[in-house]
C-alpha positions, 0 to 999 in steps of 0.5 A, a space after each residue: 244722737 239726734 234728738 227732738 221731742 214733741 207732742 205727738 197728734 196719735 189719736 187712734 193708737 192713744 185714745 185708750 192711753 189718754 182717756 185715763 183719770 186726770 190726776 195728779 200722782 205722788 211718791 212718799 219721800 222717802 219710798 219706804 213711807 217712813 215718817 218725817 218724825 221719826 229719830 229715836 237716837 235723837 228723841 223725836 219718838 214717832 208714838 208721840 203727837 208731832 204738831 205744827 209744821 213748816 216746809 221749804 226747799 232749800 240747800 246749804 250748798 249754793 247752786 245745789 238742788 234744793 231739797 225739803 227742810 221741815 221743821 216741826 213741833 213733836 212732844 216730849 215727856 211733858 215738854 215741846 221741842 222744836 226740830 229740824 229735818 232734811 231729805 238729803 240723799 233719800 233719807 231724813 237726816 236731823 239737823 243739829 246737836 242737840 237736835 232741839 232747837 228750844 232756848 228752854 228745853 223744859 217748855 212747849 215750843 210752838 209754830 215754827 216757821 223755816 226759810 233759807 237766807 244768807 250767801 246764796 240763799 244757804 242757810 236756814 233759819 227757824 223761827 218759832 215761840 215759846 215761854 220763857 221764865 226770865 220775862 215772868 212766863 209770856 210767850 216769846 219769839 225766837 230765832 235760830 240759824 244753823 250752821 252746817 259746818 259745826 252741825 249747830 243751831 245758833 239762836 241769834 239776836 238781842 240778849 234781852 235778859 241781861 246776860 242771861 242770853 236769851 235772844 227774844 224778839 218781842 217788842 215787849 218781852 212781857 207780852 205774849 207773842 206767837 206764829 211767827 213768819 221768816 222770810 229770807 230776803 235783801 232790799 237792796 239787788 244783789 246784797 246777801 238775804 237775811 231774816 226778815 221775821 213777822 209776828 202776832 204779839 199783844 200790844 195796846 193796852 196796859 196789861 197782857 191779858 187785855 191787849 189786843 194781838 199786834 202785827 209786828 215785823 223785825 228784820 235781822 242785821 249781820 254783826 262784824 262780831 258776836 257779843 256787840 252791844 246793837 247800839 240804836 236798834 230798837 226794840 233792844 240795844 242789847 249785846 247780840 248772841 250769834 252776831 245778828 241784832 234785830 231790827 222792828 221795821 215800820 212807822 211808831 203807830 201804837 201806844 203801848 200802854 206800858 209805864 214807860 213815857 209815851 214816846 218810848 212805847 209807841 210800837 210800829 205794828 201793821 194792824 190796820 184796825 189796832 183795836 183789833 186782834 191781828 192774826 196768823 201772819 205771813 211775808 215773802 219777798 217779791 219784786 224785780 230781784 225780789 227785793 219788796 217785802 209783803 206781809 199778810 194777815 187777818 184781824 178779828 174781833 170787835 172793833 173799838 172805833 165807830 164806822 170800821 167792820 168787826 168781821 174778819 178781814 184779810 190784809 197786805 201791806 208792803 215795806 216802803 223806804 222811810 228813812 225816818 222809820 224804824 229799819 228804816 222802812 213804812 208799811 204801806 196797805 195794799 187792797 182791792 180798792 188801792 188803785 193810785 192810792 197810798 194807804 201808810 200804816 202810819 198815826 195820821 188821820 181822826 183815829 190816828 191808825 192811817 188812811 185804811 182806818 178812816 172809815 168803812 169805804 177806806 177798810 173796805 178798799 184795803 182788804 183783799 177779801 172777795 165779800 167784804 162783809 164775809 169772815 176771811 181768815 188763814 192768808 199766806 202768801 208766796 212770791 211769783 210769776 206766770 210769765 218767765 222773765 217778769 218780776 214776781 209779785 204777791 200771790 195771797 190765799 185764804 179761806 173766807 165764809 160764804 154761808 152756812 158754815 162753808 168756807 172756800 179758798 180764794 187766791 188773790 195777786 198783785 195787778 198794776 203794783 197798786 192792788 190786788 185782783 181776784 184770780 181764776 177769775 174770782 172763783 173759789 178754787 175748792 168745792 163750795 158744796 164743802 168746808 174748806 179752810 187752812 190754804 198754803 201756797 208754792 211756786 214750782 218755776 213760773 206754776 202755782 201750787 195750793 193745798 188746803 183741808 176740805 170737809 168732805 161729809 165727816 172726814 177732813 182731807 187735803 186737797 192740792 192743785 195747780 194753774 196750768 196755761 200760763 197767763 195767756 189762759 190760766 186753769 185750774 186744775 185738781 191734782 187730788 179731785 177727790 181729795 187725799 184720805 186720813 190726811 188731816 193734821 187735826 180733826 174737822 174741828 180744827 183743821 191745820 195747812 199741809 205746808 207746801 214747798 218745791 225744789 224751784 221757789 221763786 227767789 234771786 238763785 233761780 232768776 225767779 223760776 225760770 232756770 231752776 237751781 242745780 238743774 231741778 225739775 222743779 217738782 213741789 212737795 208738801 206735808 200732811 199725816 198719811 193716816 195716824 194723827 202726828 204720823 208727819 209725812 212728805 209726798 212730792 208729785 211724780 210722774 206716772 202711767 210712764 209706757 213704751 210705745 211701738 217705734 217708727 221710722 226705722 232705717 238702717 242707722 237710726 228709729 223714731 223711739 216713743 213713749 208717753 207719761 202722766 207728768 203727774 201734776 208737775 213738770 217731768 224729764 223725759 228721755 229714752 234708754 236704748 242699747 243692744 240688749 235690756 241693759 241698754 247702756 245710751 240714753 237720750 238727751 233728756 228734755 221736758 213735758 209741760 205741767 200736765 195731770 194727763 199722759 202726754 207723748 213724747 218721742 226721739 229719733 236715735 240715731 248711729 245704730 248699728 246696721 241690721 241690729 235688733 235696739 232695745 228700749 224704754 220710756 222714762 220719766 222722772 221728778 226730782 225725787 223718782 225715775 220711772 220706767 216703761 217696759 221694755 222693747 225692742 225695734 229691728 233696724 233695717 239691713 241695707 246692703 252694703 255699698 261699695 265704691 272705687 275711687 279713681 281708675 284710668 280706664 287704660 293701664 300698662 304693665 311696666 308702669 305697675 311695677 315687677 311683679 305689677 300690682 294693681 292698687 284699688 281705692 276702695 270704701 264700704 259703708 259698713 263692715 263687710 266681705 268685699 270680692 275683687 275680680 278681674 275678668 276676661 269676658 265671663 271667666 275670672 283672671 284674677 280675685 281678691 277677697 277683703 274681709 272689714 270690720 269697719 266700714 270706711 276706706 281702704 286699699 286693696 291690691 290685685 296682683 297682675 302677673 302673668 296676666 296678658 295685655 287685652 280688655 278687661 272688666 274689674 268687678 267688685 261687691 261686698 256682702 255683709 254679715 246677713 247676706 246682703 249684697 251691695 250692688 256690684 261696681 263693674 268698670 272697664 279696663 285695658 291692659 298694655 305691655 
């Protein structure tokens, strides 16, 4: 089989194909449309209300495809649990016995966030919060890991309760924490990723209910054994369950206003501005070998220090080595306005909050909002590149006020390692004419991905895009122009993300995107309700508009087999099937149309066919979830004659020399199965004949009998005929016979 594939320049017999609606398609996972909360045996109960969700793609197996992990909070009687379900073989499969994740099955568990760490980026972990009465009822942050083996999630860390093996990680467990962050990911090339975790917890005053929301982050610590004391980890040296100790990353910045002494209680948080409220964080990996930590978050409220904003700001910090800091680790703000600059979290400065916090020129700087004088809230953030083989770097969305009660989503990325810069090239990616609030952010290989909820009229709809062009010339492109009805996750007053995911994040497995793990596509995938508040379900782009067009060039072995197809938004495989009949049985070597919302051409030249036959075929195109088929059709492959040849002769031959009785032995070759007649004829009457019938085409030996045949000039006439009746183009050569 010969193959090649291009982009075919058929204006006039393409145009009507061509002109269809630019937009992306998608197919629900699993093609039934059944809902990803959906396990009675393991009281997930599709009629109760399922709230916040996450999404990633991941797998257990090294080197396997991955594929969608959600986790998601779902009601249950007066409680909130926490589960965990995977798309594995076609179908959700809950993971974990018990199902529910919650360290207090009695209580509402909330947020949680799910990534992959580990040997080859294999397990999963969720993080989430939930109360707990031990610590007198504040929220507390929580961890766990599943183990596939064992089919159990093993919540891991400090036991803060005193043999009560409750394993929180607040820096304080009588705070109220929430919306935590996980992040798998290793800061030094090479070495297994592991959990890094960030969080919102009240901090900086005396008492819970007066202390402004803190950014805090921890990273996990593999222990040599379940049980250890984690002797000099802070915020706990406590015995660690599950053989991970936490670890709070950054410089002491906050007094936290407990009765403990001073220089016990000053806390490494991120907030630029403390005296605000510090909220909705996220963190990713990015770098070469992605080993730099990125948080973001935004603050709000009013601010305690004369000269700082009081609107809504967003922020990015980066981890720094410090060996001096806590896990060893400072945090260092990157804005706008950070070029050359070197901005630590730190207690320097006349407000003792660190460079950002020095005035409002410094804040200003520091923030990554398109008007800073506007309200920006909601950031995440993802790791990646447009550009194969270049290391990742931050990618940031949020939504930010820009009048009238509109907001609009803004996407920002790191530019020269020292800020950020305003993307697509400082527009707003969604309708300014509406609300738009609540972004996510993906990478599908070297592509970015964004899902949103936009107010359109009195309906909430989520919106999904993409950047095609790469960085030579970026555009964006609208996979749902006009948004996906009954989707919200929450009413238009308080809107939640549709969390997006691919098979082909940007992470160390994959080199960044570019060879994509188990052979994926790379197709992304996100979630939203499909119609019924709580009804969580999973759509992945597809292709679509797959059709079969007419081949061309055919000849008597080989034909130029076409097609076209909508890649559906996202890359798609492409290939042929091709065979006798409508069962086809061979198919083309797949390879892969660009990421495109309009139907594209494709074409292969199939060769080795059988001379004469009448091929079957169809386009097809597939993500990594759905193949999908064009109709059938069929090409005649040309019948051209035979064609038959003798291999060498002597033009004189004696009889004695022949053998008794004398045969002549004839060298012969025929291309192709046929009928080959041999003749020996004296002017225009036959002597003697011979008639082959072959299979195959190829070489073979023939033998002409010459007894009684008298010495004299002969002509020896061959030609071959095949099973449709073409005649190949006789072979005549002269020949003299001797005694």
């Amino acid at each position: 089989m010969k193959r090649r594939l291009r982009t075919l320049g058929l204006a006039s017999m393409l145009a009507g194909i061509l002109a269809s609606p630019a937009s992306a398609a998608f197919v629900s996972l699993p093609s039934s449309g059944a809902q990803v909360n959906d396990d009675a045996a393991n009281s997930i109960d599709t009629k109760q209300d399922a709230g916040l969700v996450d999404v990633a793609g991941g797998t257990v197996v090294a080197g396997n495809v991955q594929v969608p992990w959600a986790t998601f909070e779902q009601k249950l009687a007066d409680s909130q649990q926490i589960f965990v379900r995977a798309f594995k073989n076609g179908a959700w499969v809950t993971q974990g016995s018990p199902a529910s994740l919650n360290i207090d099955p009695t209580v509402e568990a909330e947020a949680p966030s799910i990534d992959f760490a580990g040997a080859g980026r294999t397990v999963p972990w969720v993080a989430w919060y939930e109360p707990n009465f031990h610590f007198g009822d504040p929220t507390n942050i929580f961890a766990s890991r599943f183990n596939p083996g064992a089919n159990r999630w093993l919540s891991s860390g400090q036991d803060r309760a005193d043999g009560a093996l409750i394993p929180s990680l607040n820096i304080h467990t009588n705070r109220t924490a929430e919306n935590p962050s996980v992040a798998g990911g290793a800061t030094i090339a090479g070495n297994d990723p592991v959990p890094w975790i960030i969080w919102e917890e009240n901090d900086g005053a005396a008492d819970d209910a007066h202390s402004p929301r803190q950014i805090f982050v921890s990273k996990a610590v593999k222990q040599q054994a379940a049980g250890t004391p984690c002797t000099d980890f802070k915020p706990s040296a406590a015995n660690n369950l599950n053989g991970f100790c936490f670890q709070q990353v950054g410089l002491g910045r906050l007094d936290s206003g407990q009765s403990t002494p001073r220089d016990a209680t000053v806390d490494p948080n991120l907030n630029v501005d403390p005296t605000r409220a510090g909220v909705e964080p996220d963190i990713a990996f990015t770098g070469r070998d992605d080993t730099v930590v990125w948080t973001v978050w935004y603050e709000e409220g009013p601010t305690a220090v004369p000269g700082l904003r009081s609107n809504e700001m967003v922020f990015a910090a980066k981890a720094v080595a410090n060996a001096a800091a806590d896990g060893g680790f400072q945090w260092v703000a990157v804005g706008n306005g950070t070029e050359g600059q070197s901005n630590v979290l730190d207690g320097s400065g006349a407000h003792h909050f660190g460079p950002c916090a020095e005035s409002e020129v410094n804040e200003d700087a520091c923030a990554l909002n398109a008007d800073t004088l506007a309200d920006a809230e909601n950031p995440r953030v993802a790791a990646g590149t447009l550009t194969p083989g270049q290391p990742t770097v931050p990618w940031v969305v949020w939504d930010e006020d820009i009048g009238d009660g509109r907001h609009t989503i803004f996407i920002s990325r790191l530019v020269g390692g020292d800020h950020f810069e305003l993307f697509k090239p400082g527009q707003p990616i969604s309708n300014r004419a509406n609300d738009a609030r609540r972004p996510d952010i993906t990478f599908a290989g070297n592509v970015p991905y964004i899902s949103w909820q936009e107010r359109v009229g009195t309906s909430l709809l989520t919106f999904v895009g993409h950047f095609e062009g790469g960085e030579a010339a970026p555009r964006f492109k609208h996979d749902t122009p006009g948004g996906i009805a009954a989707s919200a996750f929450a009413d238009v007053d308080n809107p939640q993300r549709a969390p997006i995911s691919s098979t082909c994040t940007a992470n160390p497995t994959n080199a960044d995107g570019t060879a994509c793990q188990g052979g994926a596509i790379g197709t992304p995938f996100f979630l939203f309700t499909a119609g019924a508040p709580g009804s969580k379900k999973l759509f992945a782009f597809a292709p679509s508009d797959v059709q079969t067009l007419a081949a061309s060039d055919p000849t008597s072995s080989s034909a130029t087999l076409r097609g076209i197809a909508n890649p559906g938004g996202t890359s798609a495989r492409v290939h042929f099937d091709f065979g006798a009949t409508a069962a086809y049985g061979s198919s083309s070597t797949p390879e892969r149309l660009g990421v495109s919302i309009v139907p594209t051409a494709f074409d292969a030249v199939a060769s080795g066919l059988a001379n004469g036959s009448t091929i079957h075929y169809r386009a097809v195109a597939a993500s990594d979830f759905t193949s999908v088929a064009g109709s059938d059709a069929t090409v005649n492959i040309v019948n051209l004659p035979p064609v038959v040849s003798v291999g060498h002769l002597e033009a004189e031959l004696r009889l004695h020399d022949l053998g008794r009785p004398p045969i002549l032995s004839l060298d012969l070759d025929v291309d192709e199965p046929a009928t080959v007649t041999i003749q020996l004829l004296r002017k225009d009457t036959v002597v003697r004949q011979l008639t082959v019938t072959r299979s195959s085409g190829g070489a073979f030996v023939a033998t002409l009998p010459l007894k009684h045949v008298h010495p004299g000039r002969f002509t020896l006439h061959v030609l071959a005929v095949d099973s449709e009746g073409a005649t190949s183009a006789p072979v005549d050569l002269p020949l003299r016979v001797r005694r």
